[in-house]
C-alpha positions as CSV (number, residue, x, y, z in Angstrom):
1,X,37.1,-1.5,-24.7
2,X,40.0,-3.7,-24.8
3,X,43.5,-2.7,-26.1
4,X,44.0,-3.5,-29.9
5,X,47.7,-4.3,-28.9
6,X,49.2,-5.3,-25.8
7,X,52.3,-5.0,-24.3
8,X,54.1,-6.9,-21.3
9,X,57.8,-6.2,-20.3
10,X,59.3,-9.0,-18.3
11,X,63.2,-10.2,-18.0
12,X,64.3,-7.7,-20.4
13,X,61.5,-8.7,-23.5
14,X,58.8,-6.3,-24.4
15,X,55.7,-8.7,-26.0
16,X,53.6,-6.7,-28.4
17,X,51.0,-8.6,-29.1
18,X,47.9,-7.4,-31.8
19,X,44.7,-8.2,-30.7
20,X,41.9,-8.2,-32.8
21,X,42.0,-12.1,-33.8
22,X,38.9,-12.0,-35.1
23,X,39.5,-9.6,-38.1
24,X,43.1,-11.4,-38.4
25,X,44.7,-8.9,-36.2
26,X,43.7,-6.1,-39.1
27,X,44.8,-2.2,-38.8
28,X,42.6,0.3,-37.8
29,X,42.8,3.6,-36.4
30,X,43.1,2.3,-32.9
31,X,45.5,-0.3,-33.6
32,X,47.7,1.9,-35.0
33,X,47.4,4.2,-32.0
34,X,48.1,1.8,-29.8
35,X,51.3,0.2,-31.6
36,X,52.4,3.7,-31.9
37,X,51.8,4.9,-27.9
38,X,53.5,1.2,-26.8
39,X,56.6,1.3,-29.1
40,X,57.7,4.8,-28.2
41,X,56.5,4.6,-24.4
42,X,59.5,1.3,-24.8
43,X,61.9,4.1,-25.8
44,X,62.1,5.7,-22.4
45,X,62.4,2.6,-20.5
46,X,66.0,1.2,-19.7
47,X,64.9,-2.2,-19.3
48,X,64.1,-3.3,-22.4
49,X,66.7,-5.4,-24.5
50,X,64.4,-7.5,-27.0
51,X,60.7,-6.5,-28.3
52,X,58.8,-10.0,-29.8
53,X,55.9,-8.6,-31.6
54,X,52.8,-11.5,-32.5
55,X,49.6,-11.6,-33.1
56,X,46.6,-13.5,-31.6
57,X,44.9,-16.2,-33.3
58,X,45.4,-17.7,-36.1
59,X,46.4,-15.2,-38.7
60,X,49.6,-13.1,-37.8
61,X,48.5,-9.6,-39.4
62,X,45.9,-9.7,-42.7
63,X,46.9,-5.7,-43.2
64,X,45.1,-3.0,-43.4
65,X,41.1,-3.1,-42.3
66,X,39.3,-2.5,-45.4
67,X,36.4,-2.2,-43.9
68,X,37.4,0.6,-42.2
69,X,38.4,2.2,-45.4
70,X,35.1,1.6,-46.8
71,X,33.2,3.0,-44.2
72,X,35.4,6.4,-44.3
73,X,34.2,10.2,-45.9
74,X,37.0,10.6,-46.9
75,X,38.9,7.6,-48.3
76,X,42.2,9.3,-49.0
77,X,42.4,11.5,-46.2
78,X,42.0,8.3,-43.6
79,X,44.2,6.2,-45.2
80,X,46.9,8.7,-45.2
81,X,46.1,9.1,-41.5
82,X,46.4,5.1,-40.7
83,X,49.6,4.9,-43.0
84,X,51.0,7.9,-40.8
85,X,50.4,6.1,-36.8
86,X,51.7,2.7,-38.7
87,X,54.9,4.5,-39.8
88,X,55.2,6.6,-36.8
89,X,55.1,3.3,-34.6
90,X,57.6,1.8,-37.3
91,X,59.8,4.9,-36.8
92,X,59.6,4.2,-33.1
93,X,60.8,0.6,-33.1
94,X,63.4,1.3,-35.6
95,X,64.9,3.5,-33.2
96,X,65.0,1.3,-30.4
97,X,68.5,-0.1,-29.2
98,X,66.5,-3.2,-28.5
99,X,65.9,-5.5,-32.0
100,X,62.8,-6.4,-33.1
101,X,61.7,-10.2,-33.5
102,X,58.6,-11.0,-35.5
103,X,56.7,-14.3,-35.0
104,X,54.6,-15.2,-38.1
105,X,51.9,-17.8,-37.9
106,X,49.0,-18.2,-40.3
107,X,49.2,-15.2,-42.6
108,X,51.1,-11.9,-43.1
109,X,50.3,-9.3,-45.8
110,X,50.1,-6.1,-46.8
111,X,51.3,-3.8,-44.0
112,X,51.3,-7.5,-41.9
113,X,54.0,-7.9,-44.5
114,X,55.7,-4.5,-44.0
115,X,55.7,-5.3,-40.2
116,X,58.0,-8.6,-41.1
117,X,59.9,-7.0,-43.4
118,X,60.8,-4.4,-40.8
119,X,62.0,-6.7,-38.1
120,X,65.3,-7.7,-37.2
121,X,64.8,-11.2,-36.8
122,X,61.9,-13.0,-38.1
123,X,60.5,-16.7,-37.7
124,X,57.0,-18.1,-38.9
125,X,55.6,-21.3,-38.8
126,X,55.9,-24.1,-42.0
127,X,52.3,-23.2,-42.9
128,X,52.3,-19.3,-42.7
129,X,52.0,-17.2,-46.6
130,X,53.1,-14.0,-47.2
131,X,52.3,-11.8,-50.2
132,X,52.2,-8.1,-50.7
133,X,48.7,-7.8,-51.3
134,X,48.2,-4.1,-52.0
135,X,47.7,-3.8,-55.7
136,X,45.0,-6.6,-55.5
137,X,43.1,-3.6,-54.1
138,X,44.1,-1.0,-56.1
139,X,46.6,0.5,-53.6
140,X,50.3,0.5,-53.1
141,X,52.4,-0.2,-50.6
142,X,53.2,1.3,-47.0
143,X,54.8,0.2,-43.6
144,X,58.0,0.9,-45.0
145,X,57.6,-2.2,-47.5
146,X,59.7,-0.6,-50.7
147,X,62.0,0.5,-48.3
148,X,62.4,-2.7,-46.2
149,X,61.9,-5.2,-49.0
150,X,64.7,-4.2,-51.6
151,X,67.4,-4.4,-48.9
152,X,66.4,-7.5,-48.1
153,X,65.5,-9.3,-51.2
154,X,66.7,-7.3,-53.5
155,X,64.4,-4.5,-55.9
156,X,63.7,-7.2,-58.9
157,X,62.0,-9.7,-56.2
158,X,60.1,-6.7,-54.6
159,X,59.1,-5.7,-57.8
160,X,57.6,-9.0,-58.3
161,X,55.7,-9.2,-55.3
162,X,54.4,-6.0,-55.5
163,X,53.3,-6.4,-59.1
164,X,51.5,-9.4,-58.9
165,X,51.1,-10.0,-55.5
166,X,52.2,-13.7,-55.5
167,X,52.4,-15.0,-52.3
168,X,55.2,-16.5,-50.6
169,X,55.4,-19.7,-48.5
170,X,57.5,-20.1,-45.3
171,X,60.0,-22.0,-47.0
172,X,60.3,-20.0,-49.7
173,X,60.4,-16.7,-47.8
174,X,63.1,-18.3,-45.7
175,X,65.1,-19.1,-48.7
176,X,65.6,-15.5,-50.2
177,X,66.1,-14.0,-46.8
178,X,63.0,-12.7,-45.6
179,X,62.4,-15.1,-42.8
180,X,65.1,-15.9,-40.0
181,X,63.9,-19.2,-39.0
182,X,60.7,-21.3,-39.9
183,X,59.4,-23.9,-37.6
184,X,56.1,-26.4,-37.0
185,X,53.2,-24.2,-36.9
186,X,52.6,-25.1,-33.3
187,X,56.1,-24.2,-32.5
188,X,55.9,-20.1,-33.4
189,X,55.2,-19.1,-30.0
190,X,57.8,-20.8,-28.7
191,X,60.3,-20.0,-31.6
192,X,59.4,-16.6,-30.8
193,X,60.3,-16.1,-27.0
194,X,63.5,-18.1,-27.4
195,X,64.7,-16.2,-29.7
196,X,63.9,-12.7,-28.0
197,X,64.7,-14.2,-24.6
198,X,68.4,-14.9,-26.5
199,X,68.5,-11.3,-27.7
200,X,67.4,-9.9,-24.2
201,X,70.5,-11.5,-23.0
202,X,73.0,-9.2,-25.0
203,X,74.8,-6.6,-24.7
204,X,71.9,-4.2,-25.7
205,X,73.6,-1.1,-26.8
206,X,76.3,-3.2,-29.2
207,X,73.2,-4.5,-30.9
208,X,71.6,-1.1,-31.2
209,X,74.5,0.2,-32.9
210,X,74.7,-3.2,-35.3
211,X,70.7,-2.0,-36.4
212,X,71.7,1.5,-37.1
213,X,74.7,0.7,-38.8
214,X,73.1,-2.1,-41.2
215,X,70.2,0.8,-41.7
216,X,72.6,3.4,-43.4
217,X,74.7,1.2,-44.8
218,X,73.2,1.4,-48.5
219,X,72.6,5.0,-47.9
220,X,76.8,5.9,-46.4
221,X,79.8,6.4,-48.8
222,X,82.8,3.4,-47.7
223,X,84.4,6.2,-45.9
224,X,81.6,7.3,-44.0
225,X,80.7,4.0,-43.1
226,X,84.0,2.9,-41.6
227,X,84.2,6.2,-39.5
228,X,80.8,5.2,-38.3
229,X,82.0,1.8,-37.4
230,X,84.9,3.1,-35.6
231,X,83.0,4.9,-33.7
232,X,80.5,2.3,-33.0
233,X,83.0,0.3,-31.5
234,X,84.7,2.6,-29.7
235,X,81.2,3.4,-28.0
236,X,80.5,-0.4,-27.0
237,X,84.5,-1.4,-26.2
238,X,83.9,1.5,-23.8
239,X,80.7,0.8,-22.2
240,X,79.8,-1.7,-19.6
241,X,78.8,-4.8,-21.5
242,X,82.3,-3.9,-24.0
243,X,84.4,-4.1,-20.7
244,X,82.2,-7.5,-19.3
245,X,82.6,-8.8,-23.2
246,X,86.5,-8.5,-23.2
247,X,87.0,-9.7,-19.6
248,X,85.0,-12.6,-19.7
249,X,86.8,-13.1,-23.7
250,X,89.8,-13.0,-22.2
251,X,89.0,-15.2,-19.0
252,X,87.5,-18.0,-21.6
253,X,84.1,-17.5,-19.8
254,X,80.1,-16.7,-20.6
255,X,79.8,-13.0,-20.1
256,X,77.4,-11.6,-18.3
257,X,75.6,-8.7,-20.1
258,X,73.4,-6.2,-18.2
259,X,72.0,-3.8,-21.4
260,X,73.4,-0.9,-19.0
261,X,74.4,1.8,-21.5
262,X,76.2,4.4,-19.2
């Protein structure tokens, strides 16, 4: 049996890639597994700097596999076992230093949605749609969407989305923030690795610290917030890529980052 979600490291970019194209890359059990075992197997690995997550064929991510939840004893127990792998494999790319680039083509809803919304950069092709999806079904949200969502776009926006599940083109997604980037639909894959490939090349730990730092930042008091920046800068000034970024400042030349963080 194939994997549901593959993974490839090479020049510093980890490529997650879903793989069931013929159910629009939907979430099951295994899927879940598998995003979960490859995302925290990347957080022991020192030489990854950018992860580019995509999906195969022509849909990004449709969400959850209804099927799946249809065919279950137990409906509630098995969707509160999916949601769990999805949001331990979330927790686990959250936590990387490396950030997290989505590419979007074709459709991404429900937790397809919350897998966007959880990226740190995110580009989709002109033709892609994007809607919440969940209470279509009678369900609400997970992947982290009401928790992603509101610090992105704002709660009144979410709120709207979730509610009535009114989905969003490209363009419009791009406007209030949700999407990075949008280019020609046969331009996502290509979107995709340039801009992970331009990530890979940065001073990886600086970057981790600018994720954590943008994650508490709504949760932290001002005071709390600068000490953590202080620190945070401290940290990168006196790492490896701090020193090369300074030098080659300094020397009016590119720096050359190596994502070393002793």
């Amino acid at each position: 049996m194939s994997d549901p979600v593959t993974l490839a490291v090479d020049a510093g970019v980890a490529r997650l890639t879903l793989a069931r194209p013929e159910t629009g890359n939907a979430i099951d059990p295994p899927l879940a597994a598998s995003l979960r075992a490859h995302a925290e197997a990347l957080g022991d690995r020192d030489d990854v700097r950018a992860v580019l997550l995509t999906g195969e064929g022509k849909r990004f991510c449709v969400g959850g596999d209804l099927g799946y939840f249809v065919g279950a004893e137990d409906v509630g127990a098995a969707l509160h076992a999916l949601a769990t792998e999805l949001h331990q494999a979330i927790l686990a790319l959250q936590a990387l230093d490396a950030p997290l680039v989505v590419a979007v083509q074709g459709a991404a809803a429900g937790a397809g949605l919350s897998l966007v919304a959880g990226a740190d950069l995110a580009v989709a092709g002109q033709g892609a749609k994007l809607a919440m999806a969940y209470t279509a079904a009678g369900l609400s949200p997970d992947g982290g969407a009401t928790w992603f969502l509101p610090r992105i776009i704002g709660t009144r926006r979410t709120a709207e989305l979730a509610l009535t599940n009114r989905p969003l083109s490209a363009a419009e997604a791009l406007e209030i923030g949700l999407l990075t980037r949008v280019v020609p639909d046969d331009e996502v894959g290509a979107a995709g690795e340039e801009l992970a490939t331009r990530i890979a090349a940065g001073p990886t730990a600086a970057l981790g610290t600018v994720k954590r730092l943008l994650a508490r930042s709504s949760a932290n008091d001002l005071a709390t917030h600068l000490a953590a920046e202080a620190d945070g800068i401290a940290a990168a000034a006196a790492g490896p890529d701090g020193r090369e970024g300074v030098a080659a400042f300094l020397e009016k030349r590119r720096p050359a980052f190596t994502g070393r963080r002793d």
